[in-house]
C-alpha positions in Angstrom: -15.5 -4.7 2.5 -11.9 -5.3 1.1 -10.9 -5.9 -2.3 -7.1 -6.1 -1.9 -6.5 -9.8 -1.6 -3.7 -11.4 0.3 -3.8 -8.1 2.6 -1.3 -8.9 5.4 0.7 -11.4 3.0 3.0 -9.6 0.9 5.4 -13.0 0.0 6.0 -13.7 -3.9 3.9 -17.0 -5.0 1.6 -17.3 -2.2 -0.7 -14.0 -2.9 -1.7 -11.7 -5.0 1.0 -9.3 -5.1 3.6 -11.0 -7.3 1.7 -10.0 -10.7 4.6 -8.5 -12.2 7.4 -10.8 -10.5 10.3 -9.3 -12.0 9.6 -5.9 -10.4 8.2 -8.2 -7.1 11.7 -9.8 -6.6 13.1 -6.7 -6.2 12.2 -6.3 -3.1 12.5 -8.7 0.0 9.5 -10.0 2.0 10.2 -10.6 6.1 7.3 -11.7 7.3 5.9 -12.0 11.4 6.8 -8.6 12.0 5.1 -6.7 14.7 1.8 -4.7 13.3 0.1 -1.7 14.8 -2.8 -3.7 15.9 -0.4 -5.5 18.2 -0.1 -9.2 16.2 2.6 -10.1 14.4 1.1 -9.7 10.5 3.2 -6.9 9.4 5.8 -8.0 7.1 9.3 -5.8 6.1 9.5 -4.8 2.5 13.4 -4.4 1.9 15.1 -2.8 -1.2 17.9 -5.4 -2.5 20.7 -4.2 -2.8 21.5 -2.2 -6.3 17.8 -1.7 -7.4 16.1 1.5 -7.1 12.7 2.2 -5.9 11.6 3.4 -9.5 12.0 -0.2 -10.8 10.6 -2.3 -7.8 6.7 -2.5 -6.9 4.2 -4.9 -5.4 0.7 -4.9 -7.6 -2.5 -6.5 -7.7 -5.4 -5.8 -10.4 -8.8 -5.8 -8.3 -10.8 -7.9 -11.0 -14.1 -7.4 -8.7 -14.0 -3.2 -9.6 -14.3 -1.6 -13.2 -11.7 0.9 -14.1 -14.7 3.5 -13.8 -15.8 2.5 -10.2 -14.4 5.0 -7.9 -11.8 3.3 -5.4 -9.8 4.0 -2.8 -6.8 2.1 -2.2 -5.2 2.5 1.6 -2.3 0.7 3.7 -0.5 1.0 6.9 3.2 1.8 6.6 6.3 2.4 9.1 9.6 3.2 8.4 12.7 0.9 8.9 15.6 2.6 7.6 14.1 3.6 4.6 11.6 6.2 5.7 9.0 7.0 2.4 6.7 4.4 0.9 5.1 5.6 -3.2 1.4 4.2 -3.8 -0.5 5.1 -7.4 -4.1 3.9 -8.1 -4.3 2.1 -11.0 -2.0 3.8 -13.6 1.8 4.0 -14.0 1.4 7.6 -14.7 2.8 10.3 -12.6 -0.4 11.9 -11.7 -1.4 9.0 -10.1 1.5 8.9 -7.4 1.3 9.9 -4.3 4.8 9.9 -2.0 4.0 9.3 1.5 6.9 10.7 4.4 6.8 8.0 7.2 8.8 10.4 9.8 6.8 13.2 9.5 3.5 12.2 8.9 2.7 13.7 5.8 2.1 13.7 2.2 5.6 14.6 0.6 4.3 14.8 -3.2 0.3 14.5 -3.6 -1.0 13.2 -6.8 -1.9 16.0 -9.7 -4.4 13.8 -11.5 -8.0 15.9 -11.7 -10.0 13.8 -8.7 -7.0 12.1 -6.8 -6.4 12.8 -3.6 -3.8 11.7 -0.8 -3.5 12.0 2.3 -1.9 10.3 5.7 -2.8 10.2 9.4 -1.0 8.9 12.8 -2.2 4.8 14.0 0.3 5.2 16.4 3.6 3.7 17.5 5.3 5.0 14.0 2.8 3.6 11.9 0.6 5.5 9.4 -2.5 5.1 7.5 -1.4 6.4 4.1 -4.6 6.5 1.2 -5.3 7.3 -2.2 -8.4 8.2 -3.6 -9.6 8.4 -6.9 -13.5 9.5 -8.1 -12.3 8.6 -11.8 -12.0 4.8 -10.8 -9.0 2.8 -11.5 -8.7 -1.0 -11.1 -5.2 -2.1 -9.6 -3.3 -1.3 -6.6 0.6 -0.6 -6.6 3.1 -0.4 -3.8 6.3 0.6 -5.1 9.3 0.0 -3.1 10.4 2.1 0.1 13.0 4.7 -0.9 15.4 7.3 0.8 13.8 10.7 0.2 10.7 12.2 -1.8 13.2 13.3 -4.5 15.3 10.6 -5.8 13.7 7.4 -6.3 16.0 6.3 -8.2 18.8 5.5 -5.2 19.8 1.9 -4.9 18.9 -0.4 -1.8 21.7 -1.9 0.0 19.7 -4.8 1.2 19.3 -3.7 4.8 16.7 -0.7 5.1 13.5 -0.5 4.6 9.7 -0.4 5.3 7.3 -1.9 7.1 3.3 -3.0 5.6 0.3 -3.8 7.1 -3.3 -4.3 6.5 -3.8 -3.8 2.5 -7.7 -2.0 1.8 -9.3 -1.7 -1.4 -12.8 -0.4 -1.6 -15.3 1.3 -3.3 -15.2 5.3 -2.5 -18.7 5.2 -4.0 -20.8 3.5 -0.6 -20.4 5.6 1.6 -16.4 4.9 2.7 -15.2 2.2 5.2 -17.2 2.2 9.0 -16.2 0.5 11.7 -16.8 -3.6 12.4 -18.2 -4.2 15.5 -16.4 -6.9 15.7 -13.2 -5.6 15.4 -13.3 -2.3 16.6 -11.5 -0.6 13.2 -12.7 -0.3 9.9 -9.9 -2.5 8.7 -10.6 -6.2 7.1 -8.5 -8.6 6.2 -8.5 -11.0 3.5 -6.5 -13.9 2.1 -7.4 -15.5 -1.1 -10.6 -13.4 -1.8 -12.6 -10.2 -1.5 -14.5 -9.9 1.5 -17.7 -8.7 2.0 -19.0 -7.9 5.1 -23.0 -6.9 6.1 -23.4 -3.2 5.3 
């Protein structure tokens, strides 16, 4: 199953990402870029010029969980220029963050929030699966904008770097995690306008 609508369309006004727009706008959306699964789904997230990452985020509320249903949120990044992506489940707070380091594979600043975890593995070709998981539940799904380093998010885009997204997940950690679809080969499942719920 997949709770994170509009998973492989990140464009303001046509999905689900644009609930805070003023933060959404500042970051551009390029969409038809390659994606690790060899389509062209992937879409570039791009730090305008003058904003910093701090201020600049793509969110969704997940109105099918309650904020006590544990969740973990998950999403396949690569750098382009910019080289770290910042995810947080559910709250603003700085527990909740966890800094993912697109070059390297790893988890550059893991959340510190009592039952949130982090982590990062290799889908090939530069692309990583980077995931957050919370057993305290939380109800929304943030992607803040690519930055620089794991130190300074406050650095301003110039308009040209940035970071590629694919394939959005939100599920409940709670059944037994995500298993492969036999009719897909992955454990990955798209969406558009809706949750999707596939046979268990």
């Amino acid at each position: 199953h997949n709770y994170a609508e509009y998973s492989t369309d990140y464009s303001a006004g046509t999905s689900a990402w644009d609930f805070e727009l003023t933060q959404f706008n500042n970051i551009t959306q390029t969409t038809g870029q390659a994606d690790p699964d060899g389509g062209t789904d992937a879409t570039l997230l791009v730090l305008n010029n003058g904003v910093s990452a701090n201020g600049s985020y793509l969110r969704q509320n997940i109105s099918e969980l309650a904020v006590t249903t544990p969740m973990t949120i998950a999403g396949f990044f690569k750098a382009d220029g910019l080289d770290h992506v910042i995810m947080t489940v559910g709250n603003f707070g700085p527990g909740y963050f966890a800094i993912f380091d697109l070059v390297n594979g790893t988890v550059s600043q893991a959340p510190t929030e009592p039952n949130t975890t982090a982590e990062i593995e290799s889908a090939g070709n530069g692309w990583y699966l980077c995931k957050i998981r919370s057993t305290t539940g939380h109800s929304a799904f943030h992607i803040f904008g690519p930055c620089a380093d794991a130190t300074d998010r406050t650095v301003n885009g110039n308009g040209v770097d940035g970071i590629l997204a694919y394939g959005a997940h939100s599920y409940r950690s709670d059944l037994g995690g995500m298993v492969n679809n036999p009719d897909r080969t992955d454990s990955y499942v798209p969406t558009t306008a809706s949750a999707v719920y596939l046979p268990r």
